[in-house]
Structure formats: structure tokens, C-alpha cells
C-alpha positions in Angstrom: -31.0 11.0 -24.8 -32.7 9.1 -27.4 -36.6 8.9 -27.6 -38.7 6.5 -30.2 -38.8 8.1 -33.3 -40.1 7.1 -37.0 -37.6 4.0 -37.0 -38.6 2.5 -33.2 -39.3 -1.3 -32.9 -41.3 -2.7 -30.3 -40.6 -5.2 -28.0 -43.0 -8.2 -28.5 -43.1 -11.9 -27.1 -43.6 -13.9 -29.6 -42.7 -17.3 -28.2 -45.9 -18.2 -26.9 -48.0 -21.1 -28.2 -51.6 -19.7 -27.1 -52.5 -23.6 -27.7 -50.0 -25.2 -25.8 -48.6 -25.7 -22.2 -45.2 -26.1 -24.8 -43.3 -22.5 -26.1 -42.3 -22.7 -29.8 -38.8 -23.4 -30.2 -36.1 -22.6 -33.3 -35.9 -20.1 -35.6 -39.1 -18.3 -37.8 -38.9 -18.8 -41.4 -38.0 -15.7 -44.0 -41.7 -15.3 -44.5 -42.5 -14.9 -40.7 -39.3 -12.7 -40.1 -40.4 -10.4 -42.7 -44.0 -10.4 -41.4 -42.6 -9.8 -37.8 -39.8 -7.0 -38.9 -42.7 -4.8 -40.5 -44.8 -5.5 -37.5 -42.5 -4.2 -34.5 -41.3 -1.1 -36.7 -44.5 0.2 -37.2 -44.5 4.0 -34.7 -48.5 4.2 -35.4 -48.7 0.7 -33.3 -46.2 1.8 -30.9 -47.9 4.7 -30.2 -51.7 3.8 -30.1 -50.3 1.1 -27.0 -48.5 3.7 -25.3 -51.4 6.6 -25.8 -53.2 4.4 -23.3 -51.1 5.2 -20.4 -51.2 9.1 -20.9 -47.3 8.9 -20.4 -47.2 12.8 -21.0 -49.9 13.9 -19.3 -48.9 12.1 -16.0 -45.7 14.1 -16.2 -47.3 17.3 -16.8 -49.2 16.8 -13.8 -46.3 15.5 -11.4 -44.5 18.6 -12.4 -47.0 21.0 -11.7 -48.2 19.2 -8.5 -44.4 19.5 -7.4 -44.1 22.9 -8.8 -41.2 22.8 -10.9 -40.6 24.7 -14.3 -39.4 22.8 -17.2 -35.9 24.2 -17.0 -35.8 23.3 -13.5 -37.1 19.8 -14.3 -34.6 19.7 -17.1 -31.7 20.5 -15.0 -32.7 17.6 -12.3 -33.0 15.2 -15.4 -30.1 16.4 -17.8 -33.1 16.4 -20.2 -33.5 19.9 -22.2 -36.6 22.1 -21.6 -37.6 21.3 -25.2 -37.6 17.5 -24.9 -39.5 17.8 -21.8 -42.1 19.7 -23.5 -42.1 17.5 -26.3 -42.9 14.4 -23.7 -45.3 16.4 -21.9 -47.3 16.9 -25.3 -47.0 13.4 -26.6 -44.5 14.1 -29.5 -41.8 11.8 -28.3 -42.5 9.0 -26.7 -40.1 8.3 -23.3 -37.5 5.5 -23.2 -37.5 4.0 -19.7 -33.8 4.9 -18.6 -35.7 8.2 -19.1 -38.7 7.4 -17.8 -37.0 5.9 -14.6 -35.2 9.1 -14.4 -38.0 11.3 -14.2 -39.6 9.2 -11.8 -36.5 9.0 -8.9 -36.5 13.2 -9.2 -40.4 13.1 -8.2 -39.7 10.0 -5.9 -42.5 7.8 -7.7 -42.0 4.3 -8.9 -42.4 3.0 -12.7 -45.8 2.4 -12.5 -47.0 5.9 -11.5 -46.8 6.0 -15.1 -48.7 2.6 -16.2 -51.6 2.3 -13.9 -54.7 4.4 -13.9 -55.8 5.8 -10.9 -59.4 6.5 -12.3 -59.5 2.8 -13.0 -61.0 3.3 -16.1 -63.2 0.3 -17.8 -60.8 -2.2 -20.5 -61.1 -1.2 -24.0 -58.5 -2.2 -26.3 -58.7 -2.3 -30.0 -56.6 -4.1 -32.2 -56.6 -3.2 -35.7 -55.9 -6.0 -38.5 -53.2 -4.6 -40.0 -51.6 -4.7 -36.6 -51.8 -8.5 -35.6 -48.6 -11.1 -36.5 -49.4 -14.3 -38.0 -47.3 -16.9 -36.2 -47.2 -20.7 -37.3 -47.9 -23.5 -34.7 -43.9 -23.9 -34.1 -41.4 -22.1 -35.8 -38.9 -25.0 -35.7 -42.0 -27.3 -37.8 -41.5 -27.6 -41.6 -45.5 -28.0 -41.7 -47.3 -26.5 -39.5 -50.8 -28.0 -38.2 -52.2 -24.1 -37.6 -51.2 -20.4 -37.9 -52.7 -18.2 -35.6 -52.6 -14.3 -34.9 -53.5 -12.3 -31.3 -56.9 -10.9 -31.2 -56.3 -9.0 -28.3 -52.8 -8.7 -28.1 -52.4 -5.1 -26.6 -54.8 -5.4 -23.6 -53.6 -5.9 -20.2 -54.8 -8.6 -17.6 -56.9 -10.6 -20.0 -59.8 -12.8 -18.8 -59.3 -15.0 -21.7 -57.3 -15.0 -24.9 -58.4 -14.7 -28.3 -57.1 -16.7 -32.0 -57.7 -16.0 -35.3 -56.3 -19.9 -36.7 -55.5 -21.2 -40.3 -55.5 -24.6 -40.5 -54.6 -26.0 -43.9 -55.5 -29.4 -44.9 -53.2 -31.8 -42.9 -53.4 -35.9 -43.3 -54.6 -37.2 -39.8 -50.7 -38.8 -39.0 -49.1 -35.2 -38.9 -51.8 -33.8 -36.4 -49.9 -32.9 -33.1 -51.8 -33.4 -29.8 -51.4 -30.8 -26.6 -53.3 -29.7 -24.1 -53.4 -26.7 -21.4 -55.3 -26.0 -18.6 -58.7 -23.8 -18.9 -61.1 -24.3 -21.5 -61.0 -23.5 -25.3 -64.6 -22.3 -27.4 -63.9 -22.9 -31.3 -65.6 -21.5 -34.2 -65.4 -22.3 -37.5 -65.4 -19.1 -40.1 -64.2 -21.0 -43.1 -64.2 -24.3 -44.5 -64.0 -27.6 -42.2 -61.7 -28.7 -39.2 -61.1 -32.3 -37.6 -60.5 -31.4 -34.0 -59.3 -35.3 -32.4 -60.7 -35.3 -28.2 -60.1 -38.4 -26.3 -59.8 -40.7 -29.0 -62.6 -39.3 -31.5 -62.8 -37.2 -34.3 -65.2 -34.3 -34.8 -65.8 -32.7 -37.8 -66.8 -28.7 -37.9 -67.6 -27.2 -41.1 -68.6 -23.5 -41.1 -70.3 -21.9 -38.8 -69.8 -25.1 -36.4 -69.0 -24.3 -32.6 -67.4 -26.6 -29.8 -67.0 -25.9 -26.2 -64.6 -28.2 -24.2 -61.9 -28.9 -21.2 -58.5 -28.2 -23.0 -56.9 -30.3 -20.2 -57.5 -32.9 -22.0 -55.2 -34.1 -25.1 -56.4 -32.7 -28.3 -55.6 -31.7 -31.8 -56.7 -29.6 -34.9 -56.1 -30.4 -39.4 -57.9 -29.1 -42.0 -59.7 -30.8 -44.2 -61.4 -30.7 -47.8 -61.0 -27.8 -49.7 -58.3 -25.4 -49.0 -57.2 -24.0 -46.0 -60.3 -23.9 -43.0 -60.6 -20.5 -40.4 -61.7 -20.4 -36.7 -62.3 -18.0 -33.9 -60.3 -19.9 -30.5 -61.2 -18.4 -27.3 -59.1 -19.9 -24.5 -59.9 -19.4 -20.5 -57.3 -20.0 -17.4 -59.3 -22.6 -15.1 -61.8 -21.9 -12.7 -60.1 -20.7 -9.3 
């Protein structure tokens, strides 16, 4: 049975345009590829998400709850004492043909092993060397903005959160979308044009705008090299 080691990828959407109703469409550029391939293959990443859910402790409990020794386990499973120990400890991370295994011989479902039953408060850290940079579309040979998840490992977000590039872009190759919710922008670095029903407003550092991103809109940098912003985006008001 093969378990993540040194070598694992993880499995990450990246076809989502966090500024758009719209998914990026066509194929990433060598740059983005390369960025993205030393990304997923990072173990550390890997396992700081999956540390979260306390795979191997929740095993270790369901086995002592039912009673059953690891060789016994290992015999229901076709898994080896050793591995089982080694899951149990958080030295191998579990595959889920594995992990659904283990959970039909103690009759749970899946998510025994990704909820928390203590409910414990969000707190999810992301560090910098862990995010993706992703341009606005893959398939566009000049993109209006690059952005990278803030938040990317936590679960059932309230809001999502950008780091965004935008490098200096004429105002007849600015791309207007829209989504539903509401976007807060902050300018870190340099100045933006953001275009809102048929004006332009300029932000230069340290700016802030709060508006309805249901409404058609659009971002280019302008002056001096490329500008930086904090985007915080919001589902709309239930």
C-alpha cells in the first residue's frame, strides 16, 4: 500500500479566478508550471494541512475504543502492524483507498477523520513560501493582475483573501468582471486605476476602497513599476 512520502504532490484547484464569476481557461505558462510543480511537491505543506485533522490520532483512538490490537487491525485491513503504527504516530501520512479502508472495518464514514468533534476555533496559517502566484488567466499573453491565496488551507472561509500584482497596463487592455459579494482593496505598493461604473479611481499607497463587486469593474497599474494590494472578497449578504 503506498502512503505520501518525500516525493508526494498535492492535489490543488487552481482554476479559480477569486475576481471573477469566469474560471481561467488554457494552459499556464513555463514560469507558472514551474512555480506550481515546486509548490504541490512540497511534504512540509502537505503535512502541516493534514496535521490539522489528527489523522493518526483519530485512528489510535477508534482502535482502542473498538479494542483491537494492531495485528488484529492489520489483518482486517491487509495493512502490516508496522504501517499502522507508523499512521497512528503521524509518520506516514494515509492515502484515502487506505483511509476508506480503515474506516468500513470500524463502520465510520470519511469524515470521522476530517471533522472535529471538539469544534475547535479556525486558525490557519499560511506561510509565504507556501502560496502560488497565479496570473489573472492563464490562456492571456498579458495579464491585468497576478494574485496568490492568503488563506488558501482554511476550511469554510467567511471571505477570501489576495495578495495582487498589477503591473502597469494602458487603460484599453483593462478587462472588466464582476461577482457577487463585496471586494475591500488596499494598496501596499505603488498606484492602481480601479474603473466602477464608468469612472476611474486612482489609489496610490496606502489608499483603501470598499464597494459592491456586482457591479462591472476593473484593475491596471499605473506609474512606476508594478503596484501591490491586499483584496478581501465577501459572498453576499444572505
Amino acid at each position: 500500500m503506498n502512503e505520501f512520502s518525500t516525493n508526494s504532490e498535492s492535489m490543488l484547484d487552481v482554476n479559480e479566478n477569486p475576481f471573477s464569476i469566469s474560471e481561467s481557461e488554457g494552459e499556464l505558462n513555463r514560469e507558472d508550471k514551474d512555480s506550481l510543480k515546486m509548490a504541490e511537491s512540497s511534504e512540509s505543506t502537505i503535512r502541516r494541512v493534514l496535521s490539522s485533522y489528527d489523522l493518526g490520532n483519530k485512528l489510535r483512538q477508534l482502535r482502542l475504543k473498538k479494542k483491537i490490537a494492531l495485528v488484529d487491525l492489520g489483518k482486517h485491513t491487509g495493512l502490516s502492524a508496522s504501517m499502522i503504527s507508523q499512521l497512528e504516530n503521524g509518520k506516514l501520512v494515509p492515502t484515502l483507498p487506505t483511509l476508506a479502508r480503515i474506516a468500513m472495518v470500524f463502520d465510520v464514514g470519511l469524515d470521522h477523520f476530517f471533522t472535529d468533534k471538539r469544534r475547535k476555533r479556525l486558525f490557519s496559517v499560511v506561510k509565504a513560501k507556501e502560496r502560488m502566484r497565479f496570473p489573472e488567466r492563464s490562456d492571456s499573453p498579458a495579464p491585468g493582475y497576478y494574485f496568490e491565496c492568503l488563506a488558501f488551507s482554511a476550511q469554510d472561509k467567511s471571505l477570501q483573501a489576495y495578495l495582487a500584482e498589477f503591473p502597469v497596463r494602458p487603460a484599453s487592455e483593462a478587462s472588466e468582471h464582476m461577482h457577487e459579494g463585496a471586494e475591500f482593496f488596499h494598496v501596499i505598493e505603488g498606484a492602481v486605476i480601479i474603473h466602477y461604473q464608468d469612472e476611474d479611481y486612482e489609489l496610490e499607497t496606502g489608499d483603501s476602497v470598499y464597494f459592491d463587486s456586482s457591479a462591472p469593474h476593473s484593475y491596471r497599474g499605473v506609474g512606476d513599476g508594478t503596484a501591490k494590494a491586499i483584496v478581501i472578497t465577501t459572498p453576499p449578504r444572505v
